[in-house]
MMTF fields as JSON, N, C-alpha, C and O atoms, coordinates in Angstrom:
{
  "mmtfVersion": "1.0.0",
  "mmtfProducer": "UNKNOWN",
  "numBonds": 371,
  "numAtoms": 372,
  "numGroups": 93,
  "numChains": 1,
  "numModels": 1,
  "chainsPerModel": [1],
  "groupsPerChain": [93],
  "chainIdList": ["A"],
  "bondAtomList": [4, 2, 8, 6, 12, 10, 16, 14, 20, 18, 24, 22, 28, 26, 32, 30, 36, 34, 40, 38, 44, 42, 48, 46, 52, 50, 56, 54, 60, 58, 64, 62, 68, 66, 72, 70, 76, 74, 80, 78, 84, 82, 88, 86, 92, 90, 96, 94, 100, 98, 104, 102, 108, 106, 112, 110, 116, 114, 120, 118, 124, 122, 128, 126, 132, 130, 136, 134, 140, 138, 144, 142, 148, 146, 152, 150, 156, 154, 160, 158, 164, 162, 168, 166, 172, 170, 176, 174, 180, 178, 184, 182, 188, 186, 192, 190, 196, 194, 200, 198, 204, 202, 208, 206, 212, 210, 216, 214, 220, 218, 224, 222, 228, 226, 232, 230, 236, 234, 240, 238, 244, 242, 248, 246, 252, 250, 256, 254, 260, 258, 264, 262, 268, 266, 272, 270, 276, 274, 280, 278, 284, 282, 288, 286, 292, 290, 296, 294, 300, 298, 304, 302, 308, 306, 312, 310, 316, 314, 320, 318, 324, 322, 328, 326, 332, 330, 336, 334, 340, 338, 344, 342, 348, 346, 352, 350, 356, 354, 360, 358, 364, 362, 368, 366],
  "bondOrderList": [1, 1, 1, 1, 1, 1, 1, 1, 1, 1, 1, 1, 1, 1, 1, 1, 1, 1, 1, 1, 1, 1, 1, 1, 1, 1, 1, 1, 1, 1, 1, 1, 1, 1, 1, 1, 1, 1, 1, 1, 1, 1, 1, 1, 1, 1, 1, 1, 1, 1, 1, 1, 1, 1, 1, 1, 1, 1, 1, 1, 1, 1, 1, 1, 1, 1, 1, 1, 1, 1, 1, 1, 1, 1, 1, 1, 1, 1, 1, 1, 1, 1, 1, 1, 1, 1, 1, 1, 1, 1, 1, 1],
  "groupList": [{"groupName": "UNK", "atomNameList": ["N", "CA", "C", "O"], "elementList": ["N", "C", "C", "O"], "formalChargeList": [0, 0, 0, 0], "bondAtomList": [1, 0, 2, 1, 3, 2], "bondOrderList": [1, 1, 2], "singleLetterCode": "X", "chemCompType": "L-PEPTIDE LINKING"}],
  "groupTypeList": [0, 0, 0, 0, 0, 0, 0, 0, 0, 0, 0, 0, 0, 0, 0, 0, 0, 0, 0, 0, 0, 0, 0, 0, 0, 0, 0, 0, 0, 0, 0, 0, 0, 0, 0, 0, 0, 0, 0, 0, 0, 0, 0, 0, 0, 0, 0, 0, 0, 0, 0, 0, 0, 0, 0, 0, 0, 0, 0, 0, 0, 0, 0, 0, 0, 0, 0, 0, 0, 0, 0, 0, 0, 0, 0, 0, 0, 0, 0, 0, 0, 0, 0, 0, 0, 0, 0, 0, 0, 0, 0, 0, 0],
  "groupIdList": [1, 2, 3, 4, 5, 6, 7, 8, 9, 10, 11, 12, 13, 14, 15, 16, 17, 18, 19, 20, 21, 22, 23, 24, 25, 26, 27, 28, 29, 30, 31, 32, 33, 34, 35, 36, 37, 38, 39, 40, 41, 42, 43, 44, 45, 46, 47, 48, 49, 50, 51, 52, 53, 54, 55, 56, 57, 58, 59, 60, 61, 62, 63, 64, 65, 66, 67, 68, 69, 70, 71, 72, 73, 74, 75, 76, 77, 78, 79, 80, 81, 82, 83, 84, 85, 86, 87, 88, 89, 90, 91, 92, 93],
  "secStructList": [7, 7, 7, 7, 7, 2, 2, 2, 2, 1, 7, 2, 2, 2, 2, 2, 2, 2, 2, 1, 1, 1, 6, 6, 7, 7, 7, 7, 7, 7, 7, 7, 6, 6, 1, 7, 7, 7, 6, 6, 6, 6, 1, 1, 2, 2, 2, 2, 2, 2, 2, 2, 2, 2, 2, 2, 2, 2, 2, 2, 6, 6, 6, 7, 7, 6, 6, 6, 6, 6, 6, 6, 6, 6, 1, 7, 6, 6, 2, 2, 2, 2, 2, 2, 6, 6, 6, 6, 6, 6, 6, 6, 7],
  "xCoordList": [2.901, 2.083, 2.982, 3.946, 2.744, 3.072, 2.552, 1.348, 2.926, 2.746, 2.524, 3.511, 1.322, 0.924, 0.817, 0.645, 0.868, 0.549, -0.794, -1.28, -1.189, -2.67, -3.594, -4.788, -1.973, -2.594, -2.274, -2.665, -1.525, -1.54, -2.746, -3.141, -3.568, -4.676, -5.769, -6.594, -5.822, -7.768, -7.978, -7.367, -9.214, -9.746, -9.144, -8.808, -8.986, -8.657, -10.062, -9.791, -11.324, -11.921, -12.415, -13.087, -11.546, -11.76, -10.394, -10.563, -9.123, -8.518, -8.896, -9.083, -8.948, -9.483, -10.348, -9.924, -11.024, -12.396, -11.569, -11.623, -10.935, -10.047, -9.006, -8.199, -8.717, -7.66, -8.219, -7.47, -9.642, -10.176, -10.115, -10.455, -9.608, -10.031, -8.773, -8.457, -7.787, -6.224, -5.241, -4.9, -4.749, -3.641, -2.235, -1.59, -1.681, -0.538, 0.472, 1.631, -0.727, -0.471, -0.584, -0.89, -0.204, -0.357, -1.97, -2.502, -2.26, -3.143, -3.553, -3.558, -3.756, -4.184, -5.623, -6.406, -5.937, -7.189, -7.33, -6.372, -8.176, -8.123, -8.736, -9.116, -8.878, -9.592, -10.208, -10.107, -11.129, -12.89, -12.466, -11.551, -13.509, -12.919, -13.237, -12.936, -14.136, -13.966, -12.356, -11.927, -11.985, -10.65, -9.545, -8.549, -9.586, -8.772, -8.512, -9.303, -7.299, -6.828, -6.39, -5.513, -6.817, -6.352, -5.17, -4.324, -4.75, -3.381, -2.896, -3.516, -1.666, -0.799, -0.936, 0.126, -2.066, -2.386, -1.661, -1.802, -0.884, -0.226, 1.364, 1.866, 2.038, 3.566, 2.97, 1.904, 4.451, 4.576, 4.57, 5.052, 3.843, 4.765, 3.509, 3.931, 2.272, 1.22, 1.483, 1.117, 2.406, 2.704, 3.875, 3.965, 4.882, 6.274, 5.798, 6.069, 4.868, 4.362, 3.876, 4.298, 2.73, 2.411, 3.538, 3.838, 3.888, 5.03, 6.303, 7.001, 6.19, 7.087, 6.258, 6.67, 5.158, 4.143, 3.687, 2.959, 4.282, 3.768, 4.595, 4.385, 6.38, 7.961, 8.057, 8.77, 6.833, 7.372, 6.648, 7.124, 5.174, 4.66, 5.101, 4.678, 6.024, 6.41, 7.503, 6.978, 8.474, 9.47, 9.197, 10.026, 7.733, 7.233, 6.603, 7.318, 6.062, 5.997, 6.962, 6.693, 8.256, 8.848, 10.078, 11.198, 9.198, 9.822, 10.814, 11.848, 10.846, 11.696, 11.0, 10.216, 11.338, 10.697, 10.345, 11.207, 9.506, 9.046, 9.739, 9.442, 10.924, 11.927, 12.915, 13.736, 13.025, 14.117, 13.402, 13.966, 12.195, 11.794, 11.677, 11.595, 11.661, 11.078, 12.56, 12.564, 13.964, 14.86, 15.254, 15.839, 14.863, 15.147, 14.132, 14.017, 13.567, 12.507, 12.716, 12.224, 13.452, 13.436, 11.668, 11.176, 11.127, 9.693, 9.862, 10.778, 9.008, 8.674, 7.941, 7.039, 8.047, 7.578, 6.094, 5.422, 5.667, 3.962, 3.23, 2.184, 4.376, 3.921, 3.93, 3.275, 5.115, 4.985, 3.594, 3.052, 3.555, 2.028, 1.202, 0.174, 1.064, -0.053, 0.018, -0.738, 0.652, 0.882, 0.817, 0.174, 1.326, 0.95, -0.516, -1.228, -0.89, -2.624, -3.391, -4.345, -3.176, -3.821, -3.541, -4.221, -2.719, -2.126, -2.811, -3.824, -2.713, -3.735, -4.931, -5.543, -5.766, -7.041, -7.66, -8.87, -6.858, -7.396, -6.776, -6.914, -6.132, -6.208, -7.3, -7.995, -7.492, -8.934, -9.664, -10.207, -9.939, -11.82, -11.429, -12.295],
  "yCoordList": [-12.511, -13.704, -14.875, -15.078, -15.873, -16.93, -17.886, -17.726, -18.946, -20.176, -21.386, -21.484, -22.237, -22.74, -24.11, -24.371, -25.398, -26.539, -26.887, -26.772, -27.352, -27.511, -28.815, -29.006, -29.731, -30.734, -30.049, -30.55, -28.902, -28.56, -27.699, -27.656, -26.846, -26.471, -26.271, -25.434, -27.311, -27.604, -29.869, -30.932, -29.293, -31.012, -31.863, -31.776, -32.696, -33.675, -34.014, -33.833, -34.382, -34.266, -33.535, -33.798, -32.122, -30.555, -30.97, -30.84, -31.473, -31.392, -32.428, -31.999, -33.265, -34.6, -33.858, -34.065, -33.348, -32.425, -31.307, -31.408, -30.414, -29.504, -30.236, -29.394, -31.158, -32.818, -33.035, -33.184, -33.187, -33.59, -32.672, -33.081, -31.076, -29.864, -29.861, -29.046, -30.218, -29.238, -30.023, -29.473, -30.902, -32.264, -31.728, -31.998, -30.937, -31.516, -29.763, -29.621, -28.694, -27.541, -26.628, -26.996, -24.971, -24.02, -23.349, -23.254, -23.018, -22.033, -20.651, -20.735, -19.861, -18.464, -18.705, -19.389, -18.097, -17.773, -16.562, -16.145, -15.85, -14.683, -13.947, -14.692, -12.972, -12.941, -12.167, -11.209, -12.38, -11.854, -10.689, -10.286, -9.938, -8.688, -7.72, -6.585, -8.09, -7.365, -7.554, -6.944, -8.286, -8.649, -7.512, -7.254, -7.122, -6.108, -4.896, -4.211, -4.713, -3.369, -2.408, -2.737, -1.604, -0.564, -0.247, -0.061, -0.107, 0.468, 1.298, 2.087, 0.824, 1.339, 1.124, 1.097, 0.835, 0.901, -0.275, -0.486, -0.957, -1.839, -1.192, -1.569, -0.357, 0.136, 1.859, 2.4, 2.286, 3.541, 4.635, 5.764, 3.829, 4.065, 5.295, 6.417, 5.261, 5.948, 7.129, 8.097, 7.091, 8.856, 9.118, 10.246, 8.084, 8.597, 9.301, 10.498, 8.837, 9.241, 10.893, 11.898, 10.664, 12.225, 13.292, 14.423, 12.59, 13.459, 14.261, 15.261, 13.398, 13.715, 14.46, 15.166, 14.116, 14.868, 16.254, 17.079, 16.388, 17.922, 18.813, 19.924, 17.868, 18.45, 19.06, 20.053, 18.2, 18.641, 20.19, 21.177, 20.084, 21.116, 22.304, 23.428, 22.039, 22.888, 23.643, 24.559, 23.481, 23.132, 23.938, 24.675, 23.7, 24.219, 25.344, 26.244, 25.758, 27.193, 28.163, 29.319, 27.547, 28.023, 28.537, 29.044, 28.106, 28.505, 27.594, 28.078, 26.1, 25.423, 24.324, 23.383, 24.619, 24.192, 22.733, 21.879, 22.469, 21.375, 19.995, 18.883, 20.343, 19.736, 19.539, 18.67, 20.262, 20.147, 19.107, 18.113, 19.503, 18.618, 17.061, 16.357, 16.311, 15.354, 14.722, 13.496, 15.469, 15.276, 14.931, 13.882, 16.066, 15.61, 14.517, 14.259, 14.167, 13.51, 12.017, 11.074, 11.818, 10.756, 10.087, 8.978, 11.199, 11.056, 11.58, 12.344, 11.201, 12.0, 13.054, 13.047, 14.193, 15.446, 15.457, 16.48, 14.182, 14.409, 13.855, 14.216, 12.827, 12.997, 13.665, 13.639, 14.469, 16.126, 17.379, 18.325, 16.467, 17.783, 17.227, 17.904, 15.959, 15.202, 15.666, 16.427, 15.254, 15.846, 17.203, 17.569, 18.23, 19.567, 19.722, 20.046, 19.627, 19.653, 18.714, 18.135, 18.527, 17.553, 18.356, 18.226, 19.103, 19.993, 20.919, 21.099, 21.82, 23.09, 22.776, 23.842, 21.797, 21.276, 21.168, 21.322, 20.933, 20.276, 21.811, 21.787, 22.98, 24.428, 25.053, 25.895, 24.963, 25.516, 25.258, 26.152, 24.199, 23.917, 24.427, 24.46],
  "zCoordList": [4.093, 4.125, 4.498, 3.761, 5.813, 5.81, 5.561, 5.366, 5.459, 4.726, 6.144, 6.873, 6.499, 7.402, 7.201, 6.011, 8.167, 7.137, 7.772, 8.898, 6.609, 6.727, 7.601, 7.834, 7.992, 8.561, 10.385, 11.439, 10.2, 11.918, 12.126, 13.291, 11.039, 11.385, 11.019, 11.385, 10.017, 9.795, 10.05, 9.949, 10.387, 10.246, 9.579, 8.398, 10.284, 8.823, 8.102, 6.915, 8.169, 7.658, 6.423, 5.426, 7.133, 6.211, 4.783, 3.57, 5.509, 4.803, 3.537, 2.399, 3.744, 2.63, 1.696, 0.559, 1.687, 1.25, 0.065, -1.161, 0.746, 0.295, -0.411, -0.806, -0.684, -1.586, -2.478, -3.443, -2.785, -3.807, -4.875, -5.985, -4.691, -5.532, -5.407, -6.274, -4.912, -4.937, -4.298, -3.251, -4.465, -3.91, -4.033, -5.046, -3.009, -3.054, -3.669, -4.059, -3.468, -4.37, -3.174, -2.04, -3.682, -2.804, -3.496, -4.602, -2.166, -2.621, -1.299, -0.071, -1.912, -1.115, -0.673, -1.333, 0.499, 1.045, 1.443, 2.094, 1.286, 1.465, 2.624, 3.527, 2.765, 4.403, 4.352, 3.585, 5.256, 5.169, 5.395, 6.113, 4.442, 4.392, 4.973, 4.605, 6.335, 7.66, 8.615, 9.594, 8.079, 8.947, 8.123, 8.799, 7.355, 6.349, 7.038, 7.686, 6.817, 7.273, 6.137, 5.339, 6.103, 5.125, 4.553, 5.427, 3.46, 2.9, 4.311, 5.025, 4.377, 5.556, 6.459, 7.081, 7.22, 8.509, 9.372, 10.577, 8.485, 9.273, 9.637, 10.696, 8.884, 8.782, 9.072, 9.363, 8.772, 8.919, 7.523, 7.432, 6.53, 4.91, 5.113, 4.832, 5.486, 4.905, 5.103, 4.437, 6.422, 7.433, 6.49, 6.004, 6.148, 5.609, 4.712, 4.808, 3.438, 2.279, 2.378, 1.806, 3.434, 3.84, 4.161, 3.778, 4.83, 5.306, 4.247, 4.411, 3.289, 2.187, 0.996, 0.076, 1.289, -0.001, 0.68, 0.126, 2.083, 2.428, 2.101, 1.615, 2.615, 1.978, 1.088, 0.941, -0.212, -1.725, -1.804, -2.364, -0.971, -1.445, -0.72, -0.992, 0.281, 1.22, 0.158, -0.474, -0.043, -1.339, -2.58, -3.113, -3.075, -4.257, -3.441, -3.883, -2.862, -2.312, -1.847, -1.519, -1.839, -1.851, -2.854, -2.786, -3.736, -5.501, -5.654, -6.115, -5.35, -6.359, -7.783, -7.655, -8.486, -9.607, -10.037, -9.832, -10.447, -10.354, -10.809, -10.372, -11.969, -12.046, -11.331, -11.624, -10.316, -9.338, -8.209, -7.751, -7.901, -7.062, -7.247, -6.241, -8.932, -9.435, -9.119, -9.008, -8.94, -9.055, -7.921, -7.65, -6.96, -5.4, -4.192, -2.994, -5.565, -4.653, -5.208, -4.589, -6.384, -7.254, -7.867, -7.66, -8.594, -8.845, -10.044, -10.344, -10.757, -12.015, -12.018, -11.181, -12.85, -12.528, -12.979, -13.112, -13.2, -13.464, -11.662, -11.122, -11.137, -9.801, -8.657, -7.615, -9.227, -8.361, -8.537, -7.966, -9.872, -10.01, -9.684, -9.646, -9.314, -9.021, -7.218, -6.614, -6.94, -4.943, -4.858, -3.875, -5.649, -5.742, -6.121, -5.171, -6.832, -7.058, -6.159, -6.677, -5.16, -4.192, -3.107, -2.089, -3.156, -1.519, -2.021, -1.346, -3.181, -3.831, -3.851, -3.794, -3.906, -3.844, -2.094, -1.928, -1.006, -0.146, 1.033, 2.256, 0.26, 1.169, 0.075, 0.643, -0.685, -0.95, -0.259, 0.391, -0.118, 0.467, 2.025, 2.9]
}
């Protein structure tokens, strides 16, 4: 998020208006939330994530134990079972 000044882009009219509620302070606006992009869809984290949550289960099929993985993954071993039961859930169906 950057930070814009408000007299380079709203009314001055608008701004005076927006003075009477908030002088001199920051405030957030948020954006219509057709303009929203989804978790990740802006970086590469969503694929890294996948990509590493297929590793683990790749890993655990191949008999390393779930503590070893929490270890090599720097995760706690309840979020290894959580990505393992999400990879076992989604080759079922």
């Amino acid at each position: 998020m950057s930070y814009k000044k408000a007299t380079h882009i709203l009314p001055r009219e608008l701004l005076e208006k927006v003075q009477e509620y908030i002088d001199g302070e920051s405030i957030y606006i948020p954006k219509i939330s057709d303009n929203k992009k989804s978790w990740g869809a802006a970086t590469s984290t969503r694929q890294e994530l996948l990509d590493r949550n297929e590793h683990i289960y790749m890993d655990y099929l191949a008999g390393t134990r779930m503590q070893d993985l929490a270890e090599k993954y720097f995760l706690s071993v309840k979020s290894i079972q959580r990505i393992i039961g999400q990879f076992k859930k989604e080759h079922k169906e």
